[in-house]
C-alpha positions as CSV (number, residue, x, y, z in Angstrom):
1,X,-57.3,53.4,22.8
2,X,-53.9,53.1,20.7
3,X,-50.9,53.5,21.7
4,X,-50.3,56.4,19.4
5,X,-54.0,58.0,19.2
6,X,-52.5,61.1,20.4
7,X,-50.0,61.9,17.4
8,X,-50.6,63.9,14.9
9,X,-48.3,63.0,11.3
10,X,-47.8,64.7,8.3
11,X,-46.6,62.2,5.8
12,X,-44.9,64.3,2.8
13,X,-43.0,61.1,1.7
14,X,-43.9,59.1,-1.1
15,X,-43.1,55.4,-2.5
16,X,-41.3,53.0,0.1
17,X,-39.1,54.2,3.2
18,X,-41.3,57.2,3.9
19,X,-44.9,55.8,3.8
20,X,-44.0,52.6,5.9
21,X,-42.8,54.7,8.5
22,X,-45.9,56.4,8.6
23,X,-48.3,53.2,7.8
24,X,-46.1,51.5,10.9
25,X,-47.1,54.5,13.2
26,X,-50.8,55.1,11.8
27,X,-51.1,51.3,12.8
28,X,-50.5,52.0,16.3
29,X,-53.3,54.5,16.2
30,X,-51.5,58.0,14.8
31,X,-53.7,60.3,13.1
32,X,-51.7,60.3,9.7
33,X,-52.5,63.0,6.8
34,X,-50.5,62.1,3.8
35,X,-49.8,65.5,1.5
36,X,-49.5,64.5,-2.0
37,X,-48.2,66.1,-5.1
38,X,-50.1,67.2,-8.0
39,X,-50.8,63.3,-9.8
40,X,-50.3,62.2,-5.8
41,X,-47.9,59.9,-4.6
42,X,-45.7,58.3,-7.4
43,X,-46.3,54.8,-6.3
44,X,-49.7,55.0,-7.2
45,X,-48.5,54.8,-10.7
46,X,-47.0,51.8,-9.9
47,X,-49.4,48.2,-10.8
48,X,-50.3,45.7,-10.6
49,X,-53.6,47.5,-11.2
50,X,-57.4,46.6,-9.8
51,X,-59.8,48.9,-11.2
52,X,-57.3,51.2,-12.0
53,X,-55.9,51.7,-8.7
54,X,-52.8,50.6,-7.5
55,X,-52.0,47.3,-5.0
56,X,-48.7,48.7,-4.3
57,X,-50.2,52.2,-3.5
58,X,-52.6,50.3,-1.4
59,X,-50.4,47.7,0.6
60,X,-48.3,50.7,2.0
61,X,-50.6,53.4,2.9
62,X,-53.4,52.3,5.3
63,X,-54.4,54.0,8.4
64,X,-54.0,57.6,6.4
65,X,-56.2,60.3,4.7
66,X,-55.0,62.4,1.7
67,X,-54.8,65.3,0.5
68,X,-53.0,67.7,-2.2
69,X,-51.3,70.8,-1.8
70,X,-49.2,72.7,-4.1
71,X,-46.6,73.3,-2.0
72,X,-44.7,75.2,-4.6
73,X,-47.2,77.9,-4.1
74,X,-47.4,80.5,-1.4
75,X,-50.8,79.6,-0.6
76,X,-50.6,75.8,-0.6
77,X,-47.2,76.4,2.0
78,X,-49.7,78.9,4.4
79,X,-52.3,75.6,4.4
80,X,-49.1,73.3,4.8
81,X,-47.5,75.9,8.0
82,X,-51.4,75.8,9.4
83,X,-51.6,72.2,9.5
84,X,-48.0,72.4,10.9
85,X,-48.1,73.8,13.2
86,X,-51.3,71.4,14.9
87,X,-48.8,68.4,14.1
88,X,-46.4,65.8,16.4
89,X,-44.4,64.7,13.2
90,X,-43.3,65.5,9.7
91,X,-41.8,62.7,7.8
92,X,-40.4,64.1,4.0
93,X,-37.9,62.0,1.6
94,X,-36.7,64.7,-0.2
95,X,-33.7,64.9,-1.4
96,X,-31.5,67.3,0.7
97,X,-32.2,70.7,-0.1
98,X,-35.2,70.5,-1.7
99,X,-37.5,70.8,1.5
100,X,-35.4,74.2,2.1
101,X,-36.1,75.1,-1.6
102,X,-39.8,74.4,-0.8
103,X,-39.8,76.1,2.5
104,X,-40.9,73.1,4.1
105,X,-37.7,72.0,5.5
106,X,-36.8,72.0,9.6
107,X,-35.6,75.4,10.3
108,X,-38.9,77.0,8.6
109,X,-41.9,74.2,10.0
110,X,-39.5,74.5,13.8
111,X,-39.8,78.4,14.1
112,X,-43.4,77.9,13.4
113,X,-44.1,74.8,15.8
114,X,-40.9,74.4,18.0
115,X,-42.1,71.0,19.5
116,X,-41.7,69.5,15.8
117,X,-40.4,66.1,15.4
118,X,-39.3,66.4,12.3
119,X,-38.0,63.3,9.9
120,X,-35.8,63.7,6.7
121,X,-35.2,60.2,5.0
122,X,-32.7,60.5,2.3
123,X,-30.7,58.5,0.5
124,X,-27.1,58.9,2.1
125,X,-28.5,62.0,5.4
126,X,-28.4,65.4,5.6
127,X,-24.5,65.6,6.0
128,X,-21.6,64.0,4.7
129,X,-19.8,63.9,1.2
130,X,-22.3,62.1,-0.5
131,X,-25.6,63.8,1.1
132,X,-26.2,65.7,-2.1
133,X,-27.0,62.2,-4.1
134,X,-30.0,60.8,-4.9
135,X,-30.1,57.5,-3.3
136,X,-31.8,54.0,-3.8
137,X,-32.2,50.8,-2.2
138,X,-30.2,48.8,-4.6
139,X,-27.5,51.4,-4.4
140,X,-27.4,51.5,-0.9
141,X,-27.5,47.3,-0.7
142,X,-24.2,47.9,-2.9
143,X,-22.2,50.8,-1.2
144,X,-22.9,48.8,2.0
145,X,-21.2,45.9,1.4
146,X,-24.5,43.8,1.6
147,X,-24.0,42.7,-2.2
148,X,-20.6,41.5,-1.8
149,X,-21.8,39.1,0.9
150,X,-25.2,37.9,-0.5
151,X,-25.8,35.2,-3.1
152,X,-22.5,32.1,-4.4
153,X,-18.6,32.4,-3.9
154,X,-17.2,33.6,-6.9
155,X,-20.6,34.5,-9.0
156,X,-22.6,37.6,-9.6
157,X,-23.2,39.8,-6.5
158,X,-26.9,39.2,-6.1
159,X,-29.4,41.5,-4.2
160,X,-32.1,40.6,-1.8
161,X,-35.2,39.4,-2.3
162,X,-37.0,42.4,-1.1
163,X,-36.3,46.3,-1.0
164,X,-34.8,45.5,2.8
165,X,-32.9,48.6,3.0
166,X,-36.1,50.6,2.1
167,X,-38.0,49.5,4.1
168,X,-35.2,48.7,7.3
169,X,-34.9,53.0,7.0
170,X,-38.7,53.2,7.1
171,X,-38.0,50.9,10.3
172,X,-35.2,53.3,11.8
173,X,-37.1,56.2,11.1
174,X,-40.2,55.0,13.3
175,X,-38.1,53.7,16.4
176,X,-36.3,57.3,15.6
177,X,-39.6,59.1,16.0
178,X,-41.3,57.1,18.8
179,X,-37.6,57.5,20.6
180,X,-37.6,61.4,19.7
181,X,-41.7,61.5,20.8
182,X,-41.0,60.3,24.5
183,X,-38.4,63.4,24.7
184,X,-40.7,65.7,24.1
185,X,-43.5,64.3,26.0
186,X,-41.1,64.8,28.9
187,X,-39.6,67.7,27.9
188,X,-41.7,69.2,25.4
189,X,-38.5,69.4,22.9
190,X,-38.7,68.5,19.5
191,X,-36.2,67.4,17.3
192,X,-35.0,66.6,13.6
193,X,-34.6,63.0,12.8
194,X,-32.1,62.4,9.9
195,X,-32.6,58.4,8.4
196,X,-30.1,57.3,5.6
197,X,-31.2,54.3,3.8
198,X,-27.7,53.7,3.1
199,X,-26.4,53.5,6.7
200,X,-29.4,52.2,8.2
201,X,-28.5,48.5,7.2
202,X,-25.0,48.7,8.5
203,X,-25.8,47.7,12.5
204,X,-27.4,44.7,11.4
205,X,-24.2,43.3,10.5
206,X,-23.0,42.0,13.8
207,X,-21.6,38.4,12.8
208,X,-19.5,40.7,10.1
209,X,-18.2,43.3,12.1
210,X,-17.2,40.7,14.6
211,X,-14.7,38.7,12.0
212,X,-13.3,42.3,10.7
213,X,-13.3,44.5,13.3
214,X,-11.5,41.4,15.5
215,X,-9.4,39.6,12.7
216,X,-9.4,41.8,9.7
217,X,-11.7,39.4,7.8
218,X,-13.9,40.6,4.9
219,X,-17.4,38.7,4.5
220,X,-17.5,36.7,1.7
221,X,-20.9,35.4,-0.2
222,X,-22.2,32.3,1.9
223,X,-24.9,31.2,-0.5
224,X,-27.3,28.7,1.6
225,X,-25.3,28.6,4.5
226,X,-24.8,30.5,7.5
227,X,-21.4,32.5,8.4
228,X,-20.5,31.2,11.7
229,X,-22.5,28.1,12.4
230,X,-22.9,24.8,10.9
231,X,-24.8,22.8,9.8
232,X,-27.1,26.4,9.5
233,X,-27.8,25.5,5.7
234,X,-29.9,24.7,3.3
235,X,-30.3,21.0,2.5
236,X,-31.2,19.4,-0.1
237,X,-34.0,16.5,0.5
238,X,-35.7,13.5,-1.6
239,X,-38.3,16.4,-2.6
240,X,-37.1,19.3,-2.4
241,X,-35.2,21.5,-0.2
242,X,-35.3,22.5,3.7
243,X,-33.5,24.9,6.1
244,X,-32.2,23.2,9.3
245,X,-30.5,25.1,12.3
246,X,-28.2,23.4,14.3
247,X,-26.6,26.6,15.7
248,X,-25.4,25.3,18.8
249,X,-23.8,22.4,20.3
250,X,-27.1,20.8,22.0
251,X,-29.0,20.7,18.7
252,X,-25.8,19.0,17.1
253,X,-26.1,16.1,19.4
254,X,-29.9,15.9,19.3
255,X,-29.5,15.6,15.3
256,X,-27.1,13.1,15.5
257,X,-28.9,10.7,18.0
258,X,-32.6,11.3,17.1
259,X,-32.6,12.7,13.2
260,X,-30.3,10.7,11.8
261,X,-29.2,8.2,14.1
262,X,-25.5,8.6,13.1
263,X,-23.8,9.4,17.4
264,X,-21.2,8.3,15.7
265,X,-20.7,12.1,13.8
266,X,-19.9,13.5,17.4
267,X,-17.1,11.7,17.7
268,X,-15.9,12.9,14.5
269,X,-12.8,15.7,15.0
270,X,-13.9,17.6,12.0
271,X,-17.3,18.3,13.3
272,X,-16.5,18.1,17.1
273,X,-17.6,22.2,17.7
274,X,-19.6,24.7,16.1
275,X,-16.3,26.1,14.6
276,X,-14.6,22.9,13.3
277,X,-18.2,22.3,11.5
278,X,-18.0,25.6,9.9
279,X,-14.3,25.5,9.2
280,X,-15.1,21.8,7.0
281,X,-19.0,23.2,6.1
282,X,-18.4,21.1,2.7
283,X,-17.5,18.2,3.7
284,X,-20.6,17.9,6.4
285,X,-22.8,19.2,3.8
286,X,-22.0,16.0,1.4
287,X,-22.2,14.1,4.2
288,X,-25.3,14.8,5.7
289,X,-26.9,15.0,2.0
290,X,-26.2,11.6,1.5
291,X,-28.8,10.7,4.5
292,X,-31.3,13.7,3.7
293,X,-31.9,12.7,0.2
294,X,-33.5,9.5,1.5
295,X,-36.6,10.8,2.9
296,X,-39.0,13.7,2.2
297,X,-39.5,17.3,3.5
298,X,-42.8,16.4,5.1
299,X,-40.5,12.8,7.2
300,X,-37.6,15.3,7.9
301,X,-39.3,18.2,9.5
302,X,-41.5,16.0,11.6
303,X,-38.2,13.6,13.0
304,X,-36.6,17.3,13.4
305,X,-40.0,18.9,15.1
306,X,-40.0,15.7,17.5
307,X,-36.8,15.9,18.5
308,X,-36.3,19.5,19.0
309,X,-34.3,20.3,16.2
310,X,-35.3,23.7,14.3
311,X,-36.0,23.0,10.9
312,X,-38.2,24.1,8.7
313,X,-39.5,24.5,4.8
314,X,-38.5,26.8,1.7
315,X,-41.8,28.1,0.8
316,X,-42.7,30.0,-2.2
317,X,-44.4,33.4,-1.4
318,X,-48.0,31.7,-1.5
319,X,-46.9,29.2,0.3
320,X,-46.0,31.6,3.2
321,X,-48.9,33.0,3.2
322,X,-50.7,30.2,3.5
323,X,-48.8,28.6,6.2
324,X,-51.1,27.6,9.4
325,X,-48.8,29.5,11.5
326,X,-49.1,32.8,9.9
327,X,-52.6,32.4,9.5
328,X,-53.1,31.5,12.9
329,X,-51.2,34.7,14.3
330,X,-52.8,37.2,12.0
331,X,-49.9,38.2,9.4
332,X,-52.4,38.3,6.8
333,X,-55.6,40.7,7.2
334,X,-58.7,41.9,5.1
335,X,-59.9,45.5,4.3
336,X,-62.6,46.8,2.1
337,X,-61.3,49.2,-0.2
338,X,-63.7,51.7,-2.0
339,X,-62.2,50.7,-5.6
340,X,-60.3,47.6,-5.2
341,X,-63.2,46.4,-3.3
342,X,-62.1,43.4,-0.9
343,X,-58.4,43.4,-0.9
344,X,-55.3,41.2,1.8
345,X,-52.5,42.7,3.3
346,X,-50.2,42.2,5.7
347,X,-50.6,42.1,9.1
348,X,-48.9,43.5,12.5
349,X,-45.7,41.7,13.8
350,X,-45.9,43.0,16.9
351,X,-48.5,41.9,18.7
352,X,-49.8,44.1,21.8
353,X,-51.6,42.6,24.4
354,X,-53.4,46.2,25.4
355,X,-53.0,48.0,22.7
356,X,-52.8,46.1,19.2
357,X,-52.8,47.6,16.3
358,X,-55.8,47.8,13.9
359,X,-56.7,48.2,10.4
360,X,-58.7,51.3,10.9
361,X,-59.3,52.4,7.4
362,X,-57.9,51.3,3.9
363,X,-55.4,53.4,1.7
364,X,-56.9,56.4,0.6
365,X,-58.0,57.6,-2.9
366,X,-55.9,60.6,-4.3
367,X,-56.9,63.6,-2.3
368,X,-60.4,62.1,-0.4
369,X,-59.7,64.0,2.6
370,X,-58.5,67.5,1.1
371,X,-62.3,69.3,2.0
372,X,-62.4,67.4,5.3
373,X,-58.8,68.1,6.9
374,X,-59.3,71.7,5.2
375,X,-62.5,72.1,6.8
376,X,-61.1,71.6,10.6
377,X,-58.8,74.7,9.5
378,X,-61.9,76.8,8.8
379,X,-61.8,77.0,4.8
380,X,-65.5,75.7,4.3
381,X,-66.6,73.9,0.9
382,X,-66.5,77.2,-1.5
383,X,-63.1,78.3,-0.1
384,X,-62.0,74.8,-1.5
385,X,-63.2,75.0,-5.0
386,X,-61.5,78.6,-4.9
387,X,-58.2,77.0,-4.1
388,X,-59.0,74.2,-6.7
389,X,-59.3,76.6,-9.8
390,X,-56.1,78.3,-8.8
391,X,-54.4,75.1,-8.6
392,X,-53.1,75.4,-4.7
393,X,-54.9,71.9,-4.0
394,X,-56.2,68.6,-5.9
């Protein structure tokens, strides 16, 4: 049994923040009924394309059934309060005010079922000067600073790689949930979550808070190296490029004698701490260069592997996935979809020795499950096709 097989989600979100939430807590074994919009969930009009249904749909929304409800109608809101009011969780991305426009916000779905948990993800939170904005992960990478201290001194502010602050609130709002969930299994309480993607990003800068709140220092872009320690860095090779992390003293020393056979760099003033070798990060860079160009990726990461040394390669995205490691642990996983056919995703990062989490089902197609979720509310097949010609559900 999962983890989770007791909770019941209703997933109104749709393209990023939302839906991994509710993927992350269907994996653990929630019973998760997505309620999509006339059309369905904008992502799935997002390619690349495999018989005409979307990979990115599909990479986010496993573990889930559909359905469709008109929620702008009287009549799709009583099916939406009915399944409410059976439900653990409500997860919605709108922007503020909109759920209370639709009469599916927290004060309406909580005097119906008061042991709601209840999860608004929004793009600056349900309070504060800037709630009323739509907000964005590329915004929110910007208004948090994260842009001014990501890519080359004195070039263009670059974002990340990925949509990290999209999917770090999807992140906050499922450790939010499970945290609000325990409450009420010992108290019976529910609770309203509030997420803001452009907050949720801010406690994961501890090195950065440390400098300003302690010395008034604002982060500057670091490019390939690391704030505080050195050498934390890229480095460039004979083929190539690796990371190596010498972020203590100990790993210092063990480069020096067993890497690159140079003790005499400890006794080097410049370098003699983790600070000093940060403070002069250009000079040791050149320096250590000099002897890395020599030899290949493949000689370097071995001398650093045997010596205890954590180094490691730049892959490419295939090249990830394809790494022995990965592999080995299960990051990436199979599923048989009913269109795509056989399709890879992702797998769990957190592995449970109990309870782990399983693929149980792929993303759904627009609407599969509308007649069977309907039908464990008591509105048989012909109620359905009623409600379908009046346009209350898809």
């Amino acid at each position: 049994m999962l983890p989770l097989a007791n909770m019941k989600v209703l997933d109104i979100s749709q393209i990023m923040a939302g839906p991994y939430c509710t993927m992350v807590l269907g994996d653990m074994g929630a019973e998760v009924i997505k309620v999509e919009k006339n059309g369905g969930d904008d992502s799935r009009q997002m390619g690349p394309y495999i018989n005409d249904e979307s990979t990115c749909f599909a990479q986010i929304n496993r573990n889930k059934k559909s359905i469709s409800i008109n929620l702008k109608e009287d009549e799709g809101r009583e099916i939406f309060y009915r399944l409410a009011k059976e439900a653990d969780v409500i997860v919605e991305n709108y922007r503020p005010g909109v759920a209370k426009s639709l009469k599916v916000d927290y004060e309406t779905i909580q005097a119906l079922n008061p042991g709601i948990i209840y999860c608004s993800i929004s793009g600056y939170g349900q309070t504060g000067p800037s709630s009323h904005k739509g907000g964005f992960d590329l915004v929110a990478q910007g208004m948090s600073g994260l842009m001014s201290m990501t890519g080359e001194p004195g070039r263009r502010p670059l974002k990340t790689g990925i949509a990290v602050y999209d999917i770090g609130a999807g992140i906050t709002a499922t450790y939010s949930i499970l945290a609000a969930y325990i409450h009420k299994m010992t108290t019976g309480e529910g609770q309203q979550v509030d997420v803001a993607i452009a907050e949720c990003g801010l406690p994961w800068f501890t090195w950065e808070a440390a400098a300003y709140f302690g010395e008034g220092t604002i982060p500057e872009p670091t490019g390939w190296r690391h704030r505080v320690s050195a050498p934390y860095q890229a480095l460039k090779v004979q083929d190539g490029y690796i990371m190596l992390g010498c972020a203590n003293q100990r790993t210092w020393e063990r480069l020096c004698h067993e890497v690159i056979q140079r003790p005499d760099l400890l006794e080097e003033p410049r370098f003699a701490t983790n600070h000093l070798r940060g403070q002069n990060v250009e000079e040791l860079e050149a320096l250590l260069e000099e002897i890395f160009v020599t030899r290949t990726k493949h000689d370097w990461l071995e001398a650093c592997d045997k010596a205890g040394v954590p180094a490691g390669p730049i892959n490419n995205f295939a090249e990830a996935l394809q790494d022995p490691h990965y592999l080995a642990r299960g990051m990436v996983q199979e599923m048989e979809h009913p269109t795509i056919g056989k399709m890879k995703t992702i797998g769990f990062p957190g592995k449970l020795s109990r309870t782990p989490p399983t693929i149980r089902r792929p993303a759904p197609l627009f609407a599969q499950h509308t007649d069977e979720v309907l039908a464990q509310l008591g509105i048989d097949g012909a109620q359905c096709d009623a409600l379908r010609e009046r346009g209350i559900i898809s």
